[in-house]
N, C-alpha and C positions, 0 to 999 in steps of 0.2 A: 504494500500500500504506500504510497506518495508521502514522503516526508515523517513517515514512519517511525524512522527512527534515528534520523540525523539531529535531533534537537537534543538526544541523550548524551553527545558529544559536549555539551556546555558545561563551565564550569560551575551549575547548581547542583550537580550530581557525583555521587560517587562510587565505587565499583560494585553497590550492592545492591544500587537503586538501579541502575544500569541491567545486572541479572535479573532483578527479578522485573524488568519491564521486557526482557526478552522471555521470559518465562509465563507470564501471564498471555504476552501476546500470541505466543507457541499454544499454548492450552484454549484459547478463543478460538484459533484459526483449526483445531482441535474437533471442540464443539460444534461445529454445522449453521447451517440456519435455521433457526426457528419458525414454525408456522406464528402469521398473524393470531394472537388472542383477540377476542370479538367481544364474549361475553362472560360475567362477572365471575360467574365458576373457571373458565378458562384463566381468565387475567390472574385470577388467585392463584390457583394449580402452577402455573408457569411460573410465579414469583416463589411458590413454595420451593419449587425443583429449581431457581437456581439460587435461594439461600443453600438448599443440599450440595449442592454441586460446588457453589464458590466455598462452603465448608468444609466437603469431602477434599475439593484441592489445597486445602491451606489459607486461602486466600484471606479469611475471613479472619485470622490470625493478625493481621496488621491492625484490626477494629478495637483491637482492646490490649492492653500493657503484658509484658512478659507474664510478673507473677499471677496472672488468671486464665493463663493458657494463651498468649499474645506472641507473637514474632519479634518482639521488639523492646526493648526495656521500656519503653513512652509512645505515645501515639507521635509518629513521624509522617508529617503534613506531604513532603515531599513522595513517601512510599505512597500515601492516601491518593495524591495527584498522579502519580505513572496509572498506578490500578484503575481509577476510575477514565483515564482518558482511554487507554486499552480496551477495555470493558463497553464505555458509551462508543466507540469506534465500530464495536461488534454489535451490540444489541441494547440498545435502551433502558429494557426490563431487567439486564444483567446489571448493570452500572447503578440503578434505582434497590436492586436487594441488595448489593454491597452497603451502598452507601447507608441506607437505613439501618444497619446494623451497626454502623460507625456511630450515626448519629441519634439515635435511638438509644442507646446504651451508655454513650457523652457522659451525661449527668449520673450513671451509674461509676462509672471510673471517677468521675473528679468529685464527686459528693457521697456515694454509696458507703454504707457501714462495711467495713471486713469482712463481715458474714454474711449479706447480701453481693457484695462482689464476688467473692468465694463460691456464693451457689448461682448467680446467673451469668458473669461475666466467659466462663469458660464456656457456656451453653450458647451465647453469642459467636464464642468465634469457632466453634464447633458446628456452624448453623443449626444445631437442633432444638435452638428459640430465638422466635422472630421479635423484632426490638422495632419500638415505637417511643417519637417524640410527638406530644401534646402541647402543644403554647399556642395556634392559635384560636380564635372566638369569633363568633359570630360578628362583635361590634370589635372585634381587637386583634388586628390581622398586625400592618406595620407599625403599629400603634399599639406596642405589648401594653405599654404601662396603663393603656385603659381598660385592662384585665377586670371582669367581674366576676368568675368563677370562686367562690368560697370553700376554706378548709377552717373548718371549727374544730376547736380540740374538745373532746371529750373524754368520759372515764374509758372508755371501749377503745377508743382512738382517736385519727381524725376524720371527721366527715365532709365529705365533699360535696360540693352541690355547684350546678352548675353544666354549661356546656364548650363541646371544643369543636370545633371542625376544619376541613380541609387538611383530616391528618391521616398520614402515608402511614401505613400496612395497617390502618383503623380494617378490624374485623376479619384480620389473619393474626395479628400478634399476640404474644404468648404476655407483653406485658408492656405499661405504658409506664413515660415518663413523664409526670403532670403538674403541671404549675397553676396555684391558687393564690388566691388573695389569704393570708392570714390574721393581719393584722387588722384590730378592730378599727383603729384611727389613721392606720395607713394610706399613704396617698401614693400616684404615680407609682414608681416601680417599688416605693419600699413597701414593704410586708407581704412581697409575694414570695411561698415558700414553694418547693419540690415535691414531689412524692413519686413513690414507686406502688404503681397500680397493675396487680395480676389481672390477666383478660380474666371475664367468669366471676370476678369478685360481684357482689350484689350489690342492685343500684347502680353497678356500670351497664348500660343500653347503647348500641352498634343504633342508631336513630336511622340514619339513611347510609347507603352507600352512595357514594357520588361517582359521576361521570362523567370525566372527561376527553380530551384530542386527543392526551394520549396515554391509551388504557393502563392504570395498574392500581391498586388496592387503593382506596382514598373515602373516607370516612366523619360523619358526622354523630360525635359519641355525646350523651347525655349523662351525668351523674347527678342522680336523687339518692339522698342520706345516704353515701355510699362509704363505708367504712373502713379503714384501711386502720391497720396497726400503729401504734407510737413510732414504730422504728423503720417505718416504711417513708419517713421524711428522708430527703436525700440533700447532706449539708447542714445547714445554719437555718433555724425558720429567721423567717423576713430577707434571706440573702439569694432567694429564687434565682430573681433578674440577673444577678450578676452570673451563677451558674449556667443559665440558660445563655446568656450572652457570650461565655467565656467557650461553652461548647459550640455554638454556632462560629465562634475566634475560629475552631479550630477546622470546621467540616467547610467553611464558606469557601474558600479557596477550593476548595476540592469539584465545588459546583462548577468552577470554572474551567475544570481540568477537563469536567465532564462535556462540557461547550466546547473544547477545543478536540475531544474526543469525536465527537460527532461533527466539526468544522474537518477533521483530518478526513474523516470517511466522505465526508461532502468532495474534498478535494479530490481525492483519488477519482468518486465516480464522474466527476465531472473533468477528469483527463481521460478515465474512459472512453465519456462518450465523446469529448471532442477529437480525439484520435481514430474511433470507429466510425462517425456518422459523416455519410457523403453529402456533400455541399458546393453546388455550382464546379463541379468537373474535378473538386479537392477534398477536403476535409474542413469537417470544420472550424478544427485546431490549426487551419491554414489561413481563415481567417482572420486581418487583423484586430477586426472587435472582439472576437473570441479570446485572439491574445490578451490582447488589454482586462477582459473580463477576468483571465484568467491569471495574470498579473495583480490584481488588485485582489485577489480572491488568496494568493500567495504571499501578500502582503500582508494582509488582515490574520490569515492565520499566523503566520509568525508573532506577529503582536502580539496574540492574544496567547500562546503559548511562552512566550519571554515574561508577561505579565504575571504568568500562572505561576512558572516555576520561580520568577524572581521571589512572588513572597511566601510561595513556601517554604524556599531554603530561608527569608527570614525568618521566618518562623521556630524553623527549627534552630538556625546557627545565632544569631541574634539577639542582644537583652534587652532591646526596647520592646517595645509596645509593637503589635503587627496589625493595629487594627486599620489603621490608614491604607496600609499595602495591600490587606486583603481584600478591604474595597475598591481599591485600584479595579485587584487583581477580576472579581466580581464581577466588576462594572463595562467593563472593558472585555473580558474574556467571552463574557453570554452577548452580549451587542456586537461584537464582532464575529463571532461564529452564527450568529442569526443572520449576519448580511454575505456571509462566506455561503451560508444553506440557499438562502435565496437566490444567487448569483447560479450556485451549481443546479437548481431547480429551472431556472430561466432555461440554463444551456441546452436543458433537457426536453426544452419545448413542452406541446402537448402532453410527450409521455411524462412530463415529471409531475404532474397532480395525477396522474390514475394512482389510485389506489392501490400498495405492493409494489408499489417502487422504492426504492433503497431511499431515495432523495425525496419521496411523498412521506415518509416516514420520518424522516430526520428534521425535515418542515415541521412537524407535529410534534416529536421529541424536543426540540429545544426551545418551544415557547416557551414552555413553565420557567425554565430555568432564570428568565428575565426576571421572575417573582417570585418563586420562593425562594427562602431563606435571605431574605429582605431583598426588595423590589431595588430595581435599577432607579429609581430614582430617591429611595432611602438611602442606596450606597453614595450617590453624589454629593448626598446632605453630611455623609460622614465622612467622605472625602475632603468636603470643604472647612469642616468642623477640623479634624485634624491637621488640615495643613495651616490654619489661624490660630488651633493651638500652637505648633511648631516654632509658629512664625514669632508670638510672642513671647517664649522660653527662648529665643534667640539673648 
C-alpha cells in the first residue's frame, strides 16, 4: 500500500514501534476482507470477533500497563498510533474494537482500585471483556461540565441516576466507565466523580440503540437508582473531569492516527484507480489534474501523519503538558484525511459513492472522527487556549 511505510523511517520512532507496525500490518493483510455489516446483530457479532481476534493476537496488550497483562510498562501513545492507523487502513470496525478497549478501560488504569484493575484490566487486553467509556449526555456532548447525571452516596452504595448517550460498545460491553455529578453544590466540572458500572447491574437500561453512517455498536443507556458498590468509584470523588480528560490526553491523538489510517488506504486506492482507469487515449494518472489532485492528496496526508506522530512521541518522551499538540494533532489529522477521502472518492467518479467500494466506505468511516472525542472545532478552542497560555508564561 502507498506510503505505507516510509513515515516509520522518522525520527519519532524506535526499533520497536517500527516491528511491531510491520507486524500488525502483516497480521491485517492476514485477515481478508470483511463482509459489509448491515444490521445490528451483525454490527455487534463483527465487533465481538475482532475484540477476539485483536486479543487472540496480542494486540490488545498495548491497551492497558505491563502489570495487568499489558505489552508495555505504561500506555505508549506512539504504539496506540502505529496500531490504530494499520488497523483503520484495513477495516474500520477493527480500528473502532481496538480502540474502545484503550479507551474504555483509561479511567480503569489511571483511577481503578488494585483489585478492580487486577480483575478486569487483564480481561481487557485479553479481549474477553468488552470496555466502554460513558461521558456523554443528552444536553452534554462538548460541553462535559454541563453534566447532569447524578451519583448519590448511600448506605448500599452509590446510586446513579441519570442518562448517557452516543456511547461506543453501549449494549455489547461487559462494563462501563461512568461519570456523575456528585457533589451537592458543585458547579461546572467540579464534583463530577467516576465509577465502574458492570453491564446487567440493575437500573442500568440499553434505552435505544442508535444508528449511524457508519455501523458499529452505539448506545443510549438510562440509569434509575442504579446501584453500584462504595468501591466501584474510580479515583478521587469530585476529580471525574480531570480523569476523564487526562484519558481522552491520552487516546485523542490516536483518533488521529486512525484519520490518517484510513487517508493512507484512500491514497493507495486512489493511485489504483488513477493508474488502471483509461482516459482520453491514457490514463488517468496521465492526466494533469489528476496529478495535481493527487499531489495535494500526498501532501495532506503527510501532514497529517507528521502531526500525529509529532505529539505522540510528545507525549511519551516529553515533561510538558501535551495537551496543545494533541489538539494540533486532532484537529489537523481528521480534517485533512477527510479532504484526502474526498479527493480519492472524486477520482473514483460515479463508482466511488456505490455502495462496497473501499472509498464509499472510508467517506463514511471518517466523518465521526471530526466529532468525537471532542469536535474539530472544540480542539481549535484548545489550540488557541494553549498557545495564549504559552505565550504568556513567556
Amino acid at each position: 500500500m502507498h506510503g505505507a511505510t516510509e513515515h516509520l523511517a522518522w525520527p519519532f520512532f524506535d526499533d520497536a514501534h517500527r516491528t511491531l507496525a510491520t507486524q500488525v500490518t502483516d497480521w491485517t493483510a492476514a485477515q481478508g476482507t470483511e463482509p459489509l455489516a448491515s444490521s445490528e446483530a451483525e454490527v455487534d457479532d463483527a465487533c465481538r470477533h475482532w475484540v477476539r481476534r485483536l486479543g487472540d493476537a496480542g494486540f490488545l496488550r498495548y491497551c492497558v500497563p505491563a502489570p495487568w497483562g499489558g505489552a508495555l510498562p505504561a500506555l505508549d501513545s506512539r504504539a496506540l498510533c502505529v496500531l490504530r492507523e494499520a488497523l483503520a487502513a484495513h477495516d474500520g470496525l477493527a480500528d473502532f474494537a481496538f480502540a474502545m478497549q484503550g479507551l474504555g478501560s483509561g479511567a480503569i488504569t489511571l483511577g481503578g482500585s488494585d483489585a478492580l484493575r487486577a480483575e478486569w484490566l487483564p480481561r481487557v487486553a485479553s479481549g474477553s471483556a468488552i470496555a466502554a467509556f460513558a461521558l456523554s449526555e443528552p444536553d452534554a456532548g462538548s460541553d462535559v461540565a454541563a453534566m447532569s447525571m447524578r451519583a448519590t452516596r448511600t448506605d448500599a452504595g452509590w446510586q446513579l441516576d441519570g442518562a448517557k448517550t452516543w456511547i461506543s460498545n453501549g449494549g455489547i460491553a461487559d462494563f462501563y466507565c461512568v461519570f456523575a455529578r456528585s457533589g451537592a453544590d458543585a458547579t461546572g466540572s467540579k464534583g463530577i466523580s467516576a465509577f465502574f458500572v458492570r453491564a446487567g447491574t440493575p437500573g442500568l437500561r440499553i434505552a435505544e440503540r442508535i444508528t449511524v453512517m457508519s455501523p458499529h455498536p452505539l448506545a443510549l443507556l438510562t440509569f434509575d437508582r442504579c446501584i453500584v458498590p462504595h468501591d466501584a468509584l474510580l479515583g478521587v470523588e469530585g476529580e471525574g473531569f480531570s480523569l476523564a480528560m487526562r484519558t481522552l490526553d491520552i487516546f485523542r491523538v490516536s483518533v488521529a492516527a486512525a484519520a490518517t489510517g484510513f487517508a493512507r488506504r484512500a491514497m493507495h486506492e486512489a493511485l489504483t484507480q488513477a493508474e488502471s482507469r483509461a482516459m482520453f487515449g491514457a490514463t488517468l494518472g496521465a492526466q494533469p489534474l489528476a496529478q495535481a489532485i493527487l499531489g495535494d492528496m500526498a501532501t495532506d496526508l503527510d501532514a497529517a501523519a507528521l502531526m500525529t506522530y509529532r505529539a505522540a512521541w510528545h507525549r511519551d518522551t516529553q515533561s510538558s503538558r501535551s495537551t496543545g499538540v494533541a489538539a494540533m494533532a486532532k484537529l489537523a489529522g481528521t480534517e485533512l484525511a477527510q479532504q484526502v477521502i474526498d479527493r480519492a472518492l472524486q477520482l473514483h467518479g460515479g463508482r466511488g459513492v456505490r455502495v462496497g467500494e473501499v472509498v464509499e466506505r472510508l467517506y463514511r468511516d471518517v466523518r465521526a472522527l471530526r466529532i468525537y472525542e471532542g469536535a474539530t472545532e472544540v480542539q481549535r478552542l484548545l489550540v488557541g487556549r494553549e498557545t495564549l497560555k504559552a505565550y504568556r508564561q513567556r
